[in-house]
Structures are given as C-alpha cells and as structure tokens.
C-alpha positions as a Python dict, from the first residue, in 0.01 Angstrom:
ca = {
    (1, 'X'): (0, 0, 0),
    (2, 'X'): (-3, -167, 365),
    (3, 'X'): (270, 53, 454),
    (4, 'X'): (-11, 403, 385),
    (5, 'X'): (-260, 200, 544),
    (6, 'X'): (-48, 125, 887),
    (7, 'X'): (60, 493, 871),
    (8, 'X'): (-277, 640, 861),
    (9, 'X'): (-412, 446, 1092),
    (10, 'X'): (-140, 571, 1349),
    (11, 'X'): (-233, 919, 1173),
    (12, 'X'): (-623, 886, 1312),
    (13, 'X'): (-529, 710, 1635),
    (14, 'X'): (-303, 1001, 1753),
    (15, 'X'): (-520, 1253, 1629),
    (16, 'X'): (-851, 1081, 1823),
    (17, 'X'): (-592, 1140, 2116),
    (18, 'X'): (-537, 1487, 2091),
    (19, 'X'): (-910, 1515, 2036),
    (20, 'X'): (-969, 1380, 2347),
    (21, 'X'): (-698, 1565, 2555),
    (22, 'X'): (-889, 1887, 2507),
    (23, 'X'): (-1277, 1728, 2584),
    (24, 'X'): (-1333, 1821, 2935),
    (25, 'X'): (-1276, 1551, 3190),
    (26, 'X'): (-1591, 1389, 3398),
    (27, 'X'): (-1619, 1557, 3764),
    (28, 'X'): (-1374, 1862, 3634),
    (29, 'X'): (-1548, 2206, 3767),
    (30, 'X'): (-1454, 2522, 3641),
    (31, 'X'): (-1501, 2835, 3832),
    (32, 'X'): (-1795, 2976, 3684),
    (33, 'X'): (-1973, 2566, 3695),
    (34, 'X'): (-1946, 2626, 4034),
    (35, 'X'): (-2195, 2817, 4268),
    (36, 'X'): (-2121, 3111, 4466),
    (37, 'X'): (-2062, 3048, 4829),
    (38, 'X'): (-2355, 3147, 5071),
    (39, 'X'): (-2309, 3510, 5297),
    (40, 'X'): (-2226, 3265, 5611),
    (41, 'X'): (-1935, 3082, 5461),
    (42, 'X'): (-1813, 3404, 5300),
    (43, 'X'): (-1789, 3563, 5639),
    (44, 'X'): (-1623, 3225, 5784),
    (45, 'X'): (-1335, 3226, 5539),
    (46, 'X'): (-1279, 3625, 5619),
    (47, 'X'): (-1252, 3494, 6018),
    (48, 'X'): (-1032, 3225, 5942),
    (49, 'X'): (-817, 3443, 5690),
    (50, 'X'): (-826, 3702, 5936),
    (51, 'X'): (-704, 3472, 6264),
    (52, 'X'): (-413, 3354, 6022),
    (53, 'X'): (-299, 3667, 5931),
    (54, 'X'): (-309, 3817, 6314),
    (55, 'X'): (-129, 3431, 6413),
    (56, 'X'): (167, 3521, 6132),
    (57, 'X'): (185, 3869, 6262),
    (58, 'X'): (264, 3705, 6600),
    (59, 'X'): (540, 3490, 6515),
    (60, 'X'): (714, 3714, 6259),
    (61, 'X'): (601, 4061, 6403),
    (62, 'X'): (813, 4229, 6127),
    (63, 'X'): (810, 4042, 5822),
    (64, 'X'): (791, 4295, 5512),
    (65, 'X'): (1096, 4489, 5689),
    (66, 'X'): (1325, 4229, 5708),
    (67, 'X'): (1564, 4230, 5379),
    (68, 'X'): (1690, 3925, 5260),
    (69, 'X'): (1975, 3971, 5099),
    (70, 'X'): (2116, 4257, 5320),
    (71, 'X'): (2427, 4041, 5439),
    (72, 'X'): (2519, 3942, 5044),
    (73, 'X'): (2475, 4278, 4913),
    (74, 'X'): (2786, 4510, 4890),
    (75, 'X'): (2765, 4817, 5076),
    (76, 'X'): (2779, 5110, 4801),
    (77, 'X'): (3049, 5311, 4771),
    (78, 'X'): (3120, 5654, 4977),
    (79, 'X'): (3058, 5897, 4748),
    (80, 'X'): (3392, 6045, 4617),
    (81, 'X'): (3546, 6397, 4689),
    (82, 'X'): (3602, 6679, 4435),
    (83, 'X'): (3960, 6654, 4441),
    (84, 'X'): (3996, 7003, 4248),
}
C-alpha cells in the first residue's frame, strides 16, 4: 500500500511538471504580443540592412559566383566517340 502511494505521488509530481513546461513563461513575448514597429524605425532597419548589404558587396564583390566545391569535384568525363 505505501509502495502505490510513493508511486503516485511521483506520478502527480512529474505530471505537475510537464504541466508547467508548456504554461508560458513570465516576460516571454510572442510575435503577435508584440507591437508593430513605428514607419521611422521601419525605414531605419531598411538603411542599416541596406549599408550592410552594399559593405558585404565590397569585401566579397562576387560572392554567389564563387563555387565551393569546384577544386573537390571531378571534372566530367569527355564525352566518348562513336567508334563504329
């Protein structure tokens, strides 16, 4: 009989646990809790995205051309002549 009672006590104590692992935390903001940014600091992000993008461009002018794994790739095969 103690041995049922110990065990369902564990039994509520983890399950009051994983109750409480999905009750939102205090001072956790979802997306739509928050509010919209103002026009102003819309249009500041945009400049500072903007002057990071040109600033990459700088130092790696050619980025999306460059191809990775061009030195471990095989070259293909020369297509083989019709010996007939």
């Amino acid at each position: 009989m103690l041995r049922k009672t110990i065990y369902s006590i564990i039994i509520v104590l983890l399950m009051t646990g994983i109750v409480s692992a999905q009750m939102p935390t205090p001072g956790l903001h979802f997306k739509d809790e928050q509010p919209s940014r103002s026009k102003e600091q819309k249009e500041y992000d945009k400049a500072i995205d903007h002057d990071y993008q040109s600033e990459i461009k700088k130092i790696i002018p050619d980025a999306g051309k460059k191809d990775p794994w061009g030195n471990i790739r095989p070259t293909p095969p020369a297509a083989a002549k019709n010996k007939e």
